[in-house]
N, C-alpha and C positions, 0 to 999 in steps of 0.2 A: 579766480581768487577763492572760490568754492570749495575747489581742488586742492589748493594749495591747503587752507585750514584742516581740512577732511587727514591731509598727510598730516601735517604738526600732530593733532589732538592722536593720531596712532600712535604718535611716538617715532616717527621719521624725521630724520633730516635734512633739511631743507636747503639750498644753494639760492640767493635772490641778488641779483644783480640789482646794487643799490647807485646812489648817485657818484659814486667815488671810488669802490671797487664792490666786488661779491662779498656777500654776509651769509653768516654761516646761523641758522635758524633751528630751535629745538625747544620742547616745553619743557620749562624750566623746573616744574612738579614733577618730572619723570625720571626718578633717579637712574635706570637702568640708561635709559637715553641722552642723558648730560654726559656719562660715561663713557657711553660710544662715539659723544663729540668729543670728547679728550684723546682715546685711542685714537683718532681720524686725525687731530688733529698734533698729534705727539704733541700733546700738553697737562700731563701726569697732572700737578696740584695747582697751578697758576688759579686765581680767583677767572671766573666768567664775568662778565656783565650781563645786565636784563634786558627787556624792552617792555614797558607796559604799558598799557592803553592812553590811560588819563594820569592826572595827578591823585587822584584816588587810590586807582590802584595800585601807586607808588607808596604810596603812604601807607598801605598795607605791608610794605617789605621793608621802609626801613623809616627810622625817624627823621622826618622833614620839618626843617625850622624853616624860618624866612626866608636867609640867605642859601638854604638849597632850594630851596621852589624857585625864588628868582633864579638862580641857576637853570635848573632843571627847563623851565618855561622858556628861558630867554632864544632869542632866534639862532644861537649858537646850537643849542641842544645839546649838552655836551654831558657823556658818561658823568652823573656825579657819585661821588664815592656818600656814602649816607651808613650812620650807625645802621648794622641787622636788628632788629627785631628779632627776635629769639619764637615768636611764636607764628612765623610766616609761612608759607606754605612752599617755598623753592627745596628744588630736592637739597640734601646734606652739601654736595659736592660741587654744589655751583660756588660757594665763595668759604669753603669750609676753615680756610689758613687764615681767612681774614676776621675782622672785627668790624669788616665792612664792609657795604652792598654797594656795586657798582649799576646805579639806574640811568638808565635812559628813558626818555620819552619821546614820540616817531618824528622825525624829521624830516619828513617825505609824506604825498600824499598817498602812497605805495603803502608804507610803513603803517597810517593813522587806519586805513582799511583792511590790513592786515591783522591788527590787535584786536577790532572791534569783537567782541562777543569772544573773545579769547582768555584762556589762561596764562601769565604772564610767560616770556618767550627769553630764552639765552640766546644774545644777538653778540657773535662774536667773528672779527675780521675774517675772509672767505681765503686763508693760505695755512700751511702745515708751519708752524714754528719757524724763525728764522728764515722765512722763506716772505718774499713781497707778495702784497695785495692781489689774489686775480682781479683782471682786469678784463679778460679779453674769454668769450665762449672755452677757445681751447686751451687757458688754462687750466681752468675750473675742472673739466673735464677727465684731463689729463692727472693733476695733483692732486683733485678731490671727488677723484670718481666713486670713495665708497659712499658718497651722499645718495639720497633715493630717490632726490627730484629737484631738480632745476628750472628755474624760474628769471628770463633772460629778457632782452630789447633789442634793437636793433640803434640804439644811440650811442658813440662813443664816448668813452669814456677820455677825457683825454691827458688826466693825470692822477695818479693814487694817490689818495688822501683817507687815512682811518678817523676815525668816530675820535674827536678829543675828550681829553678825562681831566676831571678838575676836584678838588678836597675842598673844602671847608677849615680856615684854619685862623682860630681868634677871630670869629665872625665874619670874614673874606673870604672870598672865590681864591683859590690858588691852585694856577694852572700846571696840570700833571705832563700832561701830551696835548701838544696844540699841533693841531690838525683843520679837519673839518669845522668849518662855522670861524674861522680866526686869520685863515689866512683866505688871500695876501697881503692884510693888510700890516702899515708898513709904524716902525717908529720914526721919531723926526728925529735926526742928529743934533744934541748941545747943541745952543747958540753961540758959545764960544770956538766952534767949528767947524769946517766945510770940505766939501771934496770935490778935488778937480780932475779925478783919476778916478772909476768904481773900483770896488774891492770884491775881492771875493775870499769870505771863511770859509776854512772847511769845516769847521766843527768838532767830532771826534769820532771812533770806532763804534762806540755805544750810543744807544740813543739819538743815531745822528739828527740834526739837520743842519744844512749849512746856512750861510747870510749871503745876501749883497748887498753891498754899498751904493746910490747912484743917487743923484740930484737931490742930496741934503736929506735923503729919507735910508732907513734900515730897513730891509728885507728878510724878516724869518721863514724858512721856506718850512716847507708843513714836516712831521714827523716822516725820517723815512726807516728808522729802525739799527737793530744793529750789523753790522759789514761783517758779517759771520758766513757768509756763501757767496758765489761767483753769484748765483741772481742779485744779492742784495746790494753787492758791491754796482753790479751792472745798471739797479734801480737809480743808485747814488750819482753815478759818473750822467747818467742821460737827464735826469730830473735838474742836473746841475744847466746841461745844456738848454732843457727847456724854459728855465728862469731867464735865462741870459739872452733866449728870444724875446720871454715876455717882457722882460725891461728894455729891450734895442740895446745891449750888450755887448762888447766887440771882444773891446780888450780892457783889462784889467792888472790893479797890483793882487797879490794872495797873500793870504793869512793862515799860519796853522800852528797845531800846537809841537810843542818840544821833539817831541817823542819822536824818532827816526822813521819808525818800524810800521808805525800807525799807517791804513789804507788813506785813507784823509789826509795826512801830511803827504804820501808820495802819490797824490789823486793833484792836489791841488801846486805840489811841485813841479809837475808833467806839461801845465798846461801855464803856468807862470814866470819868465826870467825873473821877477824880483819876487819874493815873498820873505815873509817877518815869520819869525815864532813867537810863541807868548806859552809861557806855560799852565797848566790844566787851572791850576788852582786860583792864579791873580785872574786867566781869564769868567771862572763861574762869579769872583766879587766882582768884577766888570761889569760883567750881566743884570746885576743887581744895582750897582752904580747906573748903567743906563736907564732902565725903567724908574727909580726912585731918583735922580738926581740929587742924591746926599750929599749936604752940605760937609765941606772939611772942617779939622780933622773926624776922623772917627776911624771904628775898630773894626776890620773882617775876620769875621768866624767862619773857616770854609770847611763843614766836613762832608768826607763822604768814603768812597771805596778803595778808588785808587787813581792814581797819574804820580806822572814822572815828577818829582822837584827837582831843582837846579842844581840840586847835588848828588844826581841818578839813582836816590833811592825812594820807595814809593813812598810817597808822602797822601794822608789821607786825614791829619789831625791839626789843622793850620791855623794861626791866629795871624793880623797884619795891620800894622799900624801906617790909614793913609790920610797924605798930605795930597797939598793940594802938588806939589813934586814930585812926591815919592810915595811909591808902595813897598813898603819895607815888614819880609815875614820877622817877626816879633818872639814867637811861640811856637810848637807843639808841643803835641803827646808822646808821651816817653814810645823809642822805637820796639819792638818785637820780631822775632823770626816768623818768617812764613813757608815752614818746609812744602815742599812741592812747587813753589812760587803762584802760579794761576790755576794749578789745584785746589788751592788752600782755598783760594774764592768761592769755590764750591762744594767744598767740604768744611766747614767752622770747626772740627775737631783737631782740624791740624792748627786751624789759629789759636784755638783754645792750647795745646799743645806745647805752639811757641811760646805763648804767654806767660803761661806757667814755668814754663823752664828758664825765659828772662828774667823770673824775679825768684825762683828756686824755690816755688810754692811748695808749703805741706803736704795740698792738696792732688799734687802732680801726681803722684803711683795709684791712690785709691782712685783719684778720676779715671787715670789711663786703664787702670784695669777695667773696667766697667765701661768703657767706650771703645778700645783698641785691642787688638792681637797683641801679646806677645812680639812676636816677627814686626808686627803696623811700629810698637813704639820703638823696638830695637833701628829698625832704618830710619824711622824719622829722626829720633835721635840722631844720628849716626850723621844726618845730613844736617841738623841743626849745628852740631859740634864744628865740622867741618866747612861749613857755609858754603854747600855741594846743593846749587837749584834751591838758594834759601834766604830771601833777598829781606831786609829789615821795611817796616813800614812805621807809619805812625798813623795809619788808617782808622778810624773811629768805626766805619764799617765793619772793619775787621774785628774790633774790638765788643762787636754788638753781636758778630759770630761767636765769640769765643763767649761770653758771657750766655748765649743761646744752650750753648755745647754745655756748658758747665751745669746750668741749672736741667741737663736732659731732655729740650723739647726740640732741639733741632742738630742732627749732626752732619745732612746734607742739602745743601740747597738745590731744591728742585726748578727753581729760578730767581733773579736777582731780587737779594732784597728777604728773601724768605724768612731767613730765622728772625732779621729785625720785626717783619710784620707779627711773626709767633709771638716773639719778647713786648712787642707793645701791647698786643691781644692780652697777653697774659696780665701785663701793667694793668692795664683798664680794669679786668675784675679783682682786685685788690679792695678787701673792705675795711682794713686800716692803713694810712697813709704817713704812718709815725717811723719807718725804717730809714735809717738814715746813715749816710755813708761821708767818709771825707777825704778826698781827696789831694792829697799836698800838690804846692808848686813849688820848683827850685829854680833860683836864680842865677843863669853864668853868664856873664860877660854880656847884661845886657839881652839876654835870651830866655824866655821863660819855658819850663818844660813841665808840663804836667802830670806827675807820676798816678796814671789812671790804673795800671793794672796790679796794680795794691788792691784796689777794689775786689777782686779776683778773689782773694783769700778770702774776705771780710764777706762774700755775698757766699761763700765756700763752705765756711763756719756755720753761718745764720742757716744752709740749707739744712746742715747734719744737728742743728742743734733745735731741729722744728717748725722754723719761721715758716710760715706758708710763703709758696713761690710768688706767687701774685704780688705780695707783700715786697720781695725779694725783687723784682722786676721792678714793681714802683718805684721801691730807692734807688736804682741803678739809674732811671732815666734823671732822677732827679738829682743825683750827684752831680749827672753832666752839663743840668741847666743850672748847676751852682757852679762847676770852672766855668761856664763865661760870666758869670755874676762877678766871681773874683778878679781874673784876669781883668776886667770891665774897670775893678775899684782899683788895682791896684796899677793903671796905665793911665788912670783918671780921665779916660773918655765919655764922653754923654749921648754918643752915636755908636750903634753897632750895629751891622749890618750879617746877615744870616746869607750862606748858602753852601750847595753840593748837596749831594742827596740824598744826607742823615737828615738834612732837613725838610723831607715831604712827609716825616715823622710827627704828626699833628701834636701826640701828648709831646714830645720835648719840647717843639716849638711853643705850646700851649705853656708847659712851665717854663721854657727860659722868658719868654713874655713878661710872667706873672714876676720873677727873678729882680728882670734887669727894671722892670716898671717901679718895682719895690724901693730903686734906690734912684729915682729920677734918671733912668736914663729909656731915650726913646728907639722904638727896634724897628728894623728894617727888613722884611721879607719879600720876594720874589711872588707875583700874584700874578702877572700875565706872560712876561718869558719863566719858564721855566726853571724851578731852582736843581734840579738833576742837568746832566749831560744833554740833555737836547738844547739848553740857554749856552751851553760855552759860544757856540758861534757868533753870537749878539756880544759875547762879552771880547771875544777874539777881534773884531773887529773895533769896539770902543779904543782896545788896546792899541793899535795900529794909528787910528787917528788921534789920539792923545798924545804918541811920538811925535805923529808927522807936522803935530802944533808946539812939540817943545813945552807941553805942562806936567808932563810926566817924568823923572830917571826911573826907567823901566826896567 
């Protein structure tokens, strides 16, 4: 152990075979050496996580109310996300994109003798991006050989499970990544319902994890990440298998979502003659419906990046009005172009792009000049006009890209989620909170559409005419916690139910809270499944036995 610290306080880094796979160890004061764990680990801007001793020395890095100490303390131990502190002592680069610190506290007797007499330590999963957990000596070795010292056991390991992350949001734990410290345990199926057949979800390509179904209880199986490589894919197919030992598992019905193409739909079609689909967006309000068993009727707000809707185009801005029958989408957000199609996800200048040119902004040429070539907007164009790889969405995601791009701070995402986390960062330090934005609703045949990218111009104007940005970010988020306000009043429901994974967004959920509180209506969020893509498989499977009882037209 001597050793091992003697390495850290150089500025080396460390490989430590933890209870669930290897942990990748470095001082988190050492700006040069947080660096060479990003280089090692191909992970350019993504936030790190900490490890610190005590709850002191936590409290040294970022602000700890109640409900994060409980957190933080509880035998889960789970990454919690906590305001930075501005005057802490971690290098620039551990959590630089964020507005917040991801702390842990040891969870292991390994971990508590580690920290002792240390300076706070970046404790981040033991694999290069995209790539699963080592697990086993010759991985480690093998994928993370420029490490400078390994620190191993001879006990197996006998499934990967990462460090869970959890937010704080309107005084509640709300779980980010459940993992470690959460699983296996199980939810209890409605009492309106039962199963005489197990199930198996697949969940989805991002964020997976799957479910099963078996003697009246739900199964979330831990995070296994996203199906972005033949390993990760290989993690998914065998972890699936080792569930189905640890339940006595045989045979099964399957569940998956819409989408053809998805590893998870032809994973869980392979291995099932009968399987259901459910699409992306009814299954994340499921999710939500399961864990809160929300009384009928009431309203689903489902935003997030992207999935297939039932009229193949990507849908990501969803309202839905459910009965104790029916779940019927009601609403979204007006559609836009996404030249490139799954480029545009990781470039926000191309949504920002589309955006613009769907509603024929002013703003459209002095923008393009100042963020694209010449050549960049002549083809994108070109594919916009053409609707050549240029698929329409109604993505809120998308829409937080393009608002990133517009006001300058973000025009590619170096991972998911990025420009939103820069846009909210930016909300927060806002020191007047008087910017205000409106957004219309039109009404056709019974369907509401939210004309949000009007917003566009209006935050376009305010930037060329002074407004500070901060200012300009605050009203954007707070236009959006006003359409569900509206839509809210004007459907006249008194339940609403929040998910998809605009909503692990603490300031909008914080203001749509404030919003929908304001006019007696009570809100529902996601705090132990997951309100991102890792809860669809909980919600995929509600779906499933809701048919199979006849209380649903699905």
């Amino acid at each position: 152990m001597k050793i091992v610290k003697e390495e850290l306080l150089n500025g080396k880094i460390v490989a430590i075979k933890n209870t669930g796979g290897f942990l990748l160890l470095c001082n988190a004061t050492n700006e040069s050496c947080v660096q060479r764990l990003r280089s090692i680990k191909k992970r350019t801007k993504k936030p790190f996580a900490v490890l610190a001793h005590s709850l002191d020395s936590a409290c040294a890095l970022g602000h700890i109310g109640t409900v994060e100490e409980k957190a933080l303390t509880s035998y889960a131990s789970p990454i919690t996300l906590c305001k930075k502190k501005e005057n802490s002592n971690i290098a620039p680069s551990v959590c630089s994109e964020s507005p917040y610190v991801g702390i842990m506290l040891p969870s292991t007797a390994l971990l508590l003798l580690l920290t002792e007499d240390m300076p706070v330590l970046v404790a981040t999963s033991g694999n290069i991006s995209s790539m699963p957990l080592c697990i086993y000596d010759s991985e480690v070795f093998s994928t993370l050989s420029e490490c400078d010292f390994f620190l191993s056991h001879n006990r197996k390991i006998a499934s990967r499970i990462d460090d869970s992350v959890v937010h704080i949001i309107n005084e509640c734990v709300s779980t980010i990544r459940r993992a470690r410290g959460y699983i296996p345990s199980a939810f209890s199926i409605p009492n309106s319902m039962s199963i005489s057949t197990p199930i198996l979800s697949s969940g989805c390509d991002l964020k997976n994890s799957f479910a099963l179904a078996s003697k009246n209880k739900i199964y979330l199986s831990q995070y296994i990440g996203d199906l972005s490589s033949l390993q990760s894919i290989s993690h998914y197919q065998s972890s699936i298998e080792f569930w189905k030992g640890l339940l006595s598992i045989k045979s099964h019905l399957g569940v998956c979502d819409i989408h053809p193409d998805m590893i998870t739909t032809k994973t869980v079609q392979s291995i099932n003659t009968a399987t259901a689909h459910v699409q992306h967006h009814t299954a994340h309000l499921l999710a939500n419906q399961l864990e809160n068993n929300i009384p009928y009727p009431y309203l689903g707000v489902v935003w997030d990046g992207t999935g297939l809707g039932d009229d193949h185009t990507v849908w990501g801005g969803e309202f839905f009005e459910v009965t104790e029958h029916r779940i019927q989408r009601i609403g979204s957000m007006e559609s836009f172009p996404l030249p490139g199609g799954d480029k545009a996800v990781k470039e926000p200048r191309r949504s920002c792009l589309g955006a613009l040119t769907q509603i024929k902004s002013s703003a459209l040429i002095t923008w393009a000049k100042q963020v694209l070539s010449d050549e960049e907007v002549k083809v994108l164009s070109q594919c916009i006009s053409s609707k050549i790889n240029t698929p329409m969405t109604s993505s809120i995601g998308r829409l937080f890209d393009a608002a990133a791009s517009l006001l300058n701070i973000c025009h590619t995402n170096e991972f998911e989620g990025h420009a939103a986390i820069l846009l909210e960062k930016l909300a927060l330090n806002a020191k007047k909170k008087n910017t205000e934005y409106v957004i219309p609703i039109t009404k056709k045949e019974n369907f509401y559409e939210v004309n949000a990218l009007k917003i566009l111009n209006e935050m376009y104007t305010d930037k060329k005419n002074g407004v500070p940005l901060p200012e300009i970010a605050y009203g954007f988020h707070l236009a959006l916690a006003r359409i569900i306000r509206n839509i809210t009043e004007i459907v006249d429901l008194k339940r609403v139910a929040l998910s998809g994974g605009v909503m692990q967004n603490k300031l909008l959920v914080e203001l749509t809270h404030l919003e929908l509180n304001n006019i007696g209506a009570c809100v529902y969020i996601h705090k132990v499944i997951p309100t991102n893509d890792q809860g669809i498989a909980a919600g995929q499977l509600l779906h499933l036995m809701m048919q199979n009882q006849h209380h649903h037209h699905l």
